[in-house]
C-alpha positions in Angstrom: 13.5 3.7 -8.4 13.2 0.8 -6.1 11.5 -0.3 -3.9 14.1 -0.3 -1.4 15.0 3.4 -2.0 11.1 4.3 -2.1 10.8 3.1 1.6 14.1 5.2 2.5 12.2 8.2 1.1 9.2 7.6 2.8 11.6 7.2 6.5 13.1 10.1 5.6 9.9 11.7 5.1 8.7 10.9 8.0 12.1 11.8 10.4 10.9 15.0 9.8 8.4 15.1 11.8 8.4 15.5 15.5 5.3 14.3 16.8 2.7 11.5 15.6 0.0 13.8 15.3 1.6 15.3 12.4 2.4 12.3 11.2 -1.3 11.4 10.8 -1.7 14.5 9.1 0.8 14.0 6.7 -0.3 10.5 5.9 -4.0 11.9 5.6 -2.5 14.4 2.8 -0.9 11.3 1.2 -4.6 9.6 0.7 -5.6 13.0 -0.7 -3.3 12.9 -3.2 -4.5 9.0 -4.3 -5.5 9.1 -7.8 -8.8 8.2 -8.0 -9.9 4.5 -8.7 -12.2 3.8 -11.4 -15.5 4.0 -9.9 -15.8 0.3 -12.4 -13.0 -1.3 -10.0 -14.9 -0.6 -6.5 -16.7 -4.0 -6.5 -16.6 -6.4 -3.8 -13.8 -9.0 -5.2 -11.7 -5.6 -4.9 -12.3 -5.5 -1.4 -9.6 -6.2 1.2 -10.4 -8.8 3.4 -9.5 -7.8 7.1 -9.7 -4.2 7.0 -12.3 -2.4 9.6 -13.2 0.1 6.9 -13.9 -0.7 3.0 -10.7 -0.2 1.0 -10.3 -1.4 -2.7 -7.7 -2.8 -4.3 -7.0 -3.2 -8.1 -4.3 -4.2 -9.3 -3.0 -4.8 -13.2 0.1 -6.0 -14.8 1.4 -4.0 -17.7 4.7 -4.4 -19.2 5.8 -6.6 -16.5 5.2 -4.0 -13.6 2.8 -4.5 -11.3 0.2 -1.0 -11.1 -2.1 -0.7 -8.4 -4.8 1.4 -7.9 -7.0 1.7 -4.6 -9.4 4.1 -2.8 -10.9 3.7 0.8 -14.4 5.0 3.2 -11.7 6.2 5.5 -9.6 8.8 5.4 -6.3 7.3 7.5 -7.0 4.3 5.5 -6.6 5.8 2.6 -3.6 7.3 3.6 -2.2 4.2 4.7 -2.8 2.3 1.3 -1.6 5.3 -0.6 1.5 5.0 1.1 2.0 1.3 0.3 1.1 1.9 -3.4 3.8 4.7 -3.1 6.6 1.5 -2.1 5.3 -1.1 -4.4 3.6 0.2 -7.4 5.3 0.1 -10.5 8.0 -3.0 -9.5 8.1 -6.1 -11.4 6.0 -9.1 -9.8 9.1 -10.6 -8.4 10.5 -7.5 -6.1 7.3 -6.8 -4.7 7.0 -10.7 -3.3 10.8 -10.6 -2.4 10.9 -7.3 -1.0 11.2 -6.8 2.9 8.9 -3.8 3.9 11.1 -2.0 6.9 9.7 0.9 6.2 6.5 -0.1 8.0 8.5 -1.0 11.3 11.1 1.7 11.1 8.2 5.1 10.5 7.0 3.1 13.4 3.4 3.1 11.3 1.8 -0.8 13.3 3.0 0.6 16.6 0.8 3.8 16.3 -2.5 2.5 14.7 -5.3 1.2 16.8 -5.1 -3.1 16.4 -8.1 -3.3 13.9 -6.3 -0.4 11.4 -3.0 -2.7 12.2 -4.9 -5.7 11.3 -6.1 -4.0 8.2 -2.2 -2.9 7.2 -1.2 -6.4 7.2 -4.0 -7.7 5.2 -3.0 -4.8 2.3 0.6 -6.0 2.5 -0.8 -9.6 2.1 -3.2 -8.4 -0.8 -0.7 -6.9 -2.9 1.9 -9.6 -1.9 -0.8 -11.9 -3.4 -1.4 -10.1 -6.8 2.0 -9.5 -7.3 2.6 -13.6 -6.8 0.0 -14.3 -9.0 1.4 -12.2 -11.7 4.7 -13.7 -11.2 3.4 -17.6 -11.8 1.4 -15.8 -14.7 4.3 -14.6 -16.2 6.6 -17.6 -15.4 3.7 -20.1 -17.0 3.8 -17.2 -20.1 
């Protein structure tokens, strides 16, 4: 699947609810579902930079896809990063650097979070916009 039709999913997903409080609640049961990190991986150059609360990031190439793995002190947090590992994980290097995330805008997801948790969105999309770049010059330099 792509990562264009994963972010139609997710909007569909979330048209079905009428209210944001659900949506919260659904995006809360997302993070529950989060597989867990390896407890080896929550160090502090896993850390992003810019979010309010802690939230790891590890992220590993294997057979030119891009698998990311994350956990987080907070439990919308968490929900939120599952969510983006939903969109990108598993995509070669190259779609994940190209790829425009709507999704964000259209669920209306920055609109509804308080500005340091918005702050903290963009600095995962720049994270694993970052790892996914440097696997793509790894790859390119072989």
């Amino acid at each position: 699947m792509s990562i264009k039709e994963r972010q139609n999913e997710v909007i569909d997903e979330f048209a079905m609810f009428d209210d944001w409080m659900d949506k919260y609640e659904y995006i809360i049961s997302l993070g529950k579902e989060l597989p867990l990190i390896d407890e080896g991986k929550k160090v502090e150059k896993n850390i992003i930079k810019g979010c309010q609360s802690r939230v790891w990031l590890d992220a590993q190439l294997i057979d030119g896809k891009v698998r990311f793995t994350a956990d987080s002190d907070a439990i919308i947090t968490k929900g939120i990063i599952s969510l983006m590992i939903r969109v990108l994980d598993d995509s070669s290097p190259e779609e994940i650097v190209n790829e425009d995330l709507y999704f964000i805008d259209e669920i209306g997801l920055k609109e509804h979070l308080s500005p340091t948790r918005s702050n903290g969105l963009v600095s995962m999309v720049k994270q694993m916009k970052m790892y996914a770049l440097a696997f793509q010059t790894q790859l390119k330099n072989g």
